[in-house]
Residue frames relative to the residue before (quaternion, step in Angstrom):
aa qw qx qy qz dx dy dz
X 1.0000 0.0000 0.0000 0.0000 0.00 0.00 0.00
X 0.3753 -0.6864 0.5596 0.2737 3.97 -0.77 1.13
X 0.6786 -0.5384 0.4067 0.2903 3.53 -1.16 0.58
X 0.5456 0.4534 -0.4667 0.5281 3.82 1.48 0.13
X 0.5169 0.5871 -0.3499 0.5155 3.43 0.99 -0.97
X 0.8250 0.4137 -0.2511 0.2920 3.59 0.26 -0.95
X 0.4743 0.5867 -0.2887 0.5895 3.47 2.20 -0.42
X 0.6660 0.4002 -0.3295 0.5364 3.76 0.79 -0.91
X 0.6970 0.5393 -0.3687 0.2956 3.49 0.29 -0.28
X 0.5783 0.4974 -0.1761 0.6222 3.46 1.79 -0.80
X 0.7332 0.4756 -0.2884 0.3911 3.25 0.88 -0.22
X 0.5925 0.4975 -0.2347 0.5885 2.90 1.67 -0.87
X 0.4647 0.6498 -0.4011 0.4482 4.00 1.23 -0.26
X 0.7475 0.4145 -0.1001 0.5093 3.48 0.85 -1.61
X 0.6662 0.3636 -0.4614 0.4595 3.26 0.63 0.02
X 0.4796 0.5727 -0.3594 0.5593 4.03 1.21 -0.38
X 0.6364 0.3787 -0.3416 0.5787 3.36 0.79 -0.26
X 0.6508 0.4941 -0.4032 0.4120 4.17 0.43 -0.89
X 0.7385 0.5024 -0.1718 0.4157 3.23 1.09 -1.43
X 0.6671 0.5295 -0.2865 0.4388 3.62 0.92 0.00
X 0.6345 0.3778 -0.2625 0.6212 3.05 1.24 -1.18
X 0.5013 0.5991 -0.4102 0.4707 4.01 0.70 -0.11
X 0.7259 0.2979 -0.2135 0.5821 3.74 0.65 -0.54
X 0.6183 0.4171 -0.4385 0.5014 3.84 0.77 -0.26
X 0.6515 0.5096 -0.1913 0.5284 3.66 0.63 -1.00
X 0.4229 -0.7750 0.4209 0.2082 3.83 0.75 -0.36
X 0.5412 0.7191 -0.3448 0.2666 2.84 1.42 0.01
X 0.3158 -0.8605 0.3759 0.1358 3.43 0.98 1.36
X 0.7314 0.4708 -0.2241 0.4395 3.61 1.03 -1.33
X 0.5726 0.4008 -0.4628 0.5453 3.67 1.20 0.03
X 0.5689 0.6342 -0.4089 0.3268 3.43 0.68 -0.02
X 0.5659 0.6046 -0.1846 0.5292 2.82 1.05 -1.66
X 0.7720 0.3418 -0.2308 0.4837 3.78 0.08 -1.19
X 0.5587 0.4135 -0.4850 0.5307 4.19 0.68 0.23
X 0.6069 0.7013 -0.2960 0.2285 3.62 0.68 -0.81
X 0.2631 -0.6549 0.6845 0.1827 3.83 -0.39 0.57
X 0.6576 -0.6204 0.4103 0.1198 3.53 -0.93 1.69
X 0.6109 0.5295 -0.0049 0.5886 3.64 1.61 -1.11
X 0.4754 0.7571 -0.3859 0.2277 3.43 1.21 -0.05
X 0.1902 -0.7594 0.6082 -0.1312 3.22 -0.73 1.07
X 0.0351 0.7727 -0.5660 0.2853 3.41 0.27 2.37
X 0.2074 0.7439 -0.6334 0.0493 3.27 -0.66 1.52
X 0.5781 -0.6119 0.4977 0.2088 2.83 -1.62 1.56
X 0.7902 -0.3776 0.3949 0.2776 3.42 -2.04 0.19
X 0.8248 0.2521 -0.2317 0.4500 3.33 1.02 -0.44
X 0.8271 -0.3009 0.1742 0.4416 2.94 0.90 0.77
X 0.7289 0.5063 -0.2869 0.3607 3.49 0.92 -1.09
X 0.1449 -0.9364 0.2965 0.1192 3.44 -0.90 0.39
X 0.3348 -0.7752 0.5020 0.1870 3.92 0.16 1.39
X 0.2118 -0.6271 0.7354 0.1453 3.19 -1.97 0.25
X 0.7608 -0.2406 0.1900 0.5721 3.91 -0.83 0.31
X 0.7892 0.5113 -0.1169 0.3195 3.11 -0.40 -2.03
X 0.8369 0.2699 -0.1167 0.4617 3.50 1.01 -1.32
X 0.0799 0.8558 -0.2852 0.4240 3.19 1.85 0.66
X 0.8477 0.2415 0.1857 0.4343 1.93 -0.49 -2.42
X 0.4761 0.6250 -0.3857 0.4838 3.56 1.12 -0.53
X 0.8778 0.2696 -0.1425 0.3696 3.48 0.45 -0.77
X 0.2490 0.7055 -0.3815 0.5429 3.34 1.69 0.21
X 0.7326 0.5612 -0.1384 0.3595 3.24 0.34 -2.16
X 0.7700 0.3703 -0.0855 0.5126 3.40 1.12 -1.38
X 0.1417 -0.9416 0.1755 0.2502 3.35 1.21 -0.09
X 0.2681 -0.8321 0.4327 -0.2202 2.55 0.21 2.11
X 0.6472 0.0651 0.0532 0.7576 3.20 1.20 -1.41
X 0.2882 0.6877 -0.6651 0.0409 3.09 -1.46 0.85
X 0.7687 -0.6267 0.0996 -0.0803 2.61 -1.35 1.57
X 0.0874 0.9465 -0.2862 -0.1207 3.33 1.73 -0.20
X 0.7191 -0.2911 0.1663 0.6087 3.56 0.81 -0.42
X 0.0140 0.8441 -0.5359 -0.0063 3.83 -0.46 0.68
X 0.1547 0.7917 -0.5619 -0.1832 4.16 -0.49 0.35
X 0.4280 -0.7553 0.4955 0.0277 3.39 -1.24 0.82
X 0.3648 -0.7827 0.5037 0.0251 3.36 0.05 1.48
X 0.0401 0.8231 -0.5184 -0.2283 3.83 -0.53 0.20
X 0.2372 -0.7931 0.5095 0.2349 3.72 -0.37 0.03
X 0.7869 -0.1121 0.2517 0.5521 3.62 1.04 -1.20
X 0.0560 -0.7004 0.7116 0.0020 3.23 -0.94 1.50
X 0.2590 -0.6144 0.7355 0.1202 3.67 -1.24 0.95
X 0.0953 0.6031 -0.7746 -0.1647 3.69 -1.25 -0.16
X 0.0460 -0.6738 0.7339 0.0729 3.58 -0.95 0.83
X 0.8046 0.0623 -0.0829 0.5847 4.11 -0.83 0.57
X 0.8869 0.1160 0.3409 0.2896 2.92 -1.02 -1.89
X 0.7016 0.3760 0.1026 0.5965 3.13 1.51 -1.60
X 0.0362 -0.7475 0.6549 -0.1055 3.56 -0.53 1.88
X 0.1623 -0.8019 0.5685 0.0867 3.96 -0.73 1.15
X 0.2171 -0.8163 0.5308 0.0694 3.48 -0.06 0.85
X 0.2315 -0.8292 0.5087 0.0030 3.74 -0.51 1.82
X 0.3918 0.8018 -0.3991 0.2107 3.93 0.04 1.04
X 0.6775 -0.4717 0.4292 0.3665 3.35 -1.66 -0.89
X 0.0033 0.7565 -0.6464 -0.0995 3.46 -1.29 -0.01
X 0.0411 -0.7631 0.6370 -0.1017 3.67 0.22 1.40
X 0.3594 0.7453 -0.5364 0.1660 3.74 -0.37 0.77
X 0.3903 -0.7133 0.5357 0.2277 3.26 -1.59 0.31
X 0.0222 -0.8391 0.5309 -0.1166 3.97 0.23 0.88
X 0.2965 -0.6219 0.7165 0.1091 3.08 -1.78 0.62
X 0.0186 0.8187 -0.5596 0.1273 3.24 -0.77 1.56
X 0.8286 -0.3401 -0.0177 0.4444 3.11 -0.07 1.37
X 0.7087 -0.6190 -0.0069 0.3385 2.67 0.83 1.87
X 0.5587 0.2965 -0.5252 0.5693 2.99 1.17 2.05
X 0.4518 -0.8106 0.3526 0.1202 2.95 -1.45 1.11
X 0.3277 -0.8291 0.4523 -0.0241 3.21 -0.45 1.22
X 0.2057 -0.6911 0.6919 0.0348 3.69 -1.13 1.08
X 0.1512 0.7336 -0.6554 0.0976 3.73 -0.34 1.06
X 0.0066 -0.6224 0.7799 0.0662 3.23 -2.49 0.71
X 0.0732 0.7046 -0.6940 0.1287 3.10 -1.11 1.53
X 0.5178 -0.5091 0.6509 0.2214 2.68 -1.58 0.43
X 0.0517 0.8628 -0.4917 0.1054 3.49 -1.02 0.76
X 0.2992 -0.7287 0.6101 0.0852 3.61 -1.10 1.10
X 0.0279 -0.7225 0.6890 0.0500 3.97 -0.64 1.03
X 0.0745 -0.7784 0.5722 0.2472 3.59 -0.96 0.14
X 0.5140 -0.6252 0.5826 0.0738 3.53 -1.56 0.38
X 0.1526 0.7150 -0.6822 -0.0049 3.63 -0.39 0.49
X 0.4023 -0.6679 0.5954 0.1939 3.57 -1.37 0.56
X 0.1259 -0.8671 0.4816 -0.0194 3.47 -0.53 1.30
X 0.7203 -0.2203 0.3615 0.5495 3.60 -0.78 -0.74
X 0.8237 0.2312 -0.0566 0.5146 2.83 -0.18 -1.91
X 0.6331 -0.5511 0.1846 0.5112 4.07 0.62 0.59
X 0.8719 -0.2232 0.2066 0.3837 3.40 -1.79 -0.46
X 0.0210 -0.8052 0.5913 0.0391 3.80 -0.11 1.31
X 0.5316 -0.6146 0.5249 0.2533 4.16 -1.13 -0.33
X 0.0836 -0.8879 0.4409 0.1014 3.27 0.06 1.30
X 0.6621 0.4457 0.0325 0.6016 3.30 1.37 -1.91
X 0.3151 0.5279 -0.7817 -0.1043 3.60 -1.71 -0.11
X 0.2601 -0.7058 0.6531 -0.0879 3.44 -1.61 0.36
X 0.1367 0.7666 -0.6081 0.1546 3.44 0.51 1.09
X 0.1398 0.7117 -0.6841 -0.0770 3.72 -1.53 0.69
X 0.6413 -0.5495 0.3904 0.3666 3.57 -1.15 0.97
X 0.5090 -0.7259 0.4584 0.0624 3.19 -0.94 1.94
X 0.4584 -0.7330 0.3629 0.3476 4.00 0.92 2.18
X 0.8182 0.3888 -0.2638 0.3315 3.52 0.38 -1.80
X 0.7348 0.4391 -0.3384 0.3908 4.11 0.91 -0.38
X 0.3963 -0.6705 0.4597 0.4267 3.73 -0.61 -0.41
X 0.2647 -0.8065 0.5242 0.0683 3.31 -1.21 0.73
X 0.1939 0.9213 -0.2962 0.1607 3.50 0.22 0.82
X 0.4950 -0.6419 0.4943 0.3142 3.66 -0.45 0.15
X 0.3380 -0.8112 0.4772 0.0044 3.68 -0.22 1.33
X 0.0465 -0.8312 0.5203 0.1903 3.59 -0.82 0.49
């Protein structure tokens, strides 16, 4: 990896870090502002959000966030476009049952104007833990 590659990658680390702690914390509007307009957020089970309806449901709490930590394993940045290989261990409220989930998960990065926004995530249930709804 060339030492730009290596700046975009740390950068793109810290912002996986803004953008999580943005959805634990509620702060929806720092979300909103990491976000790539085109986003394309599917959830663990399958279902699948764009920006607007996201955040729509955040707002309405649908999903809420209880505490979530994020393992990384491997950011690539090829051009423009940095794919971030990891974990999502978290505890969430999902439509108004709580839920203990571990996936594995793929977020992507596009480089824009205004800088590095989230287009993509891709969580699937992590084979070797259990994933379940908690009481």
């Amino acid at each position: 990896m060339t030492s730009e590659e290596q700046d975009d990658a740390a950068t793109v680390r810290d912002l996986e870090d803004q953008r999580y702690r943005a959805v634990v914390t509620g702060d929806l509007d720092a979300f909103a502002r990491l976000a790539h307009p085109e986003l394309a957020y599917t959830h663990s089970d399958g279902t699948l959000d764009g920006l607007e309806s996201y955040l729509s449901k955040c707002r309405d709490g649908y999903y809420v966030y209880h505490s979530v930590e994020h393992p990384i394993g491997r950011i690539t940045v090829v051009g423009d476009t940095a794919v971030v290989i990891g974990e999502m261990n978290a505890v969430i409220t999902a439509g108004g049952t709580r839920k203990t989930l571990a996936n594995r998960t793929l977020a992507v990065w596009v480089r824009t104007a205004a800088g590095w926004r989230f287009l993509a995530f891709q969580p699937t249930v992590d084979a070797g833990s259990r994933q379940s709804p908690t009481t």
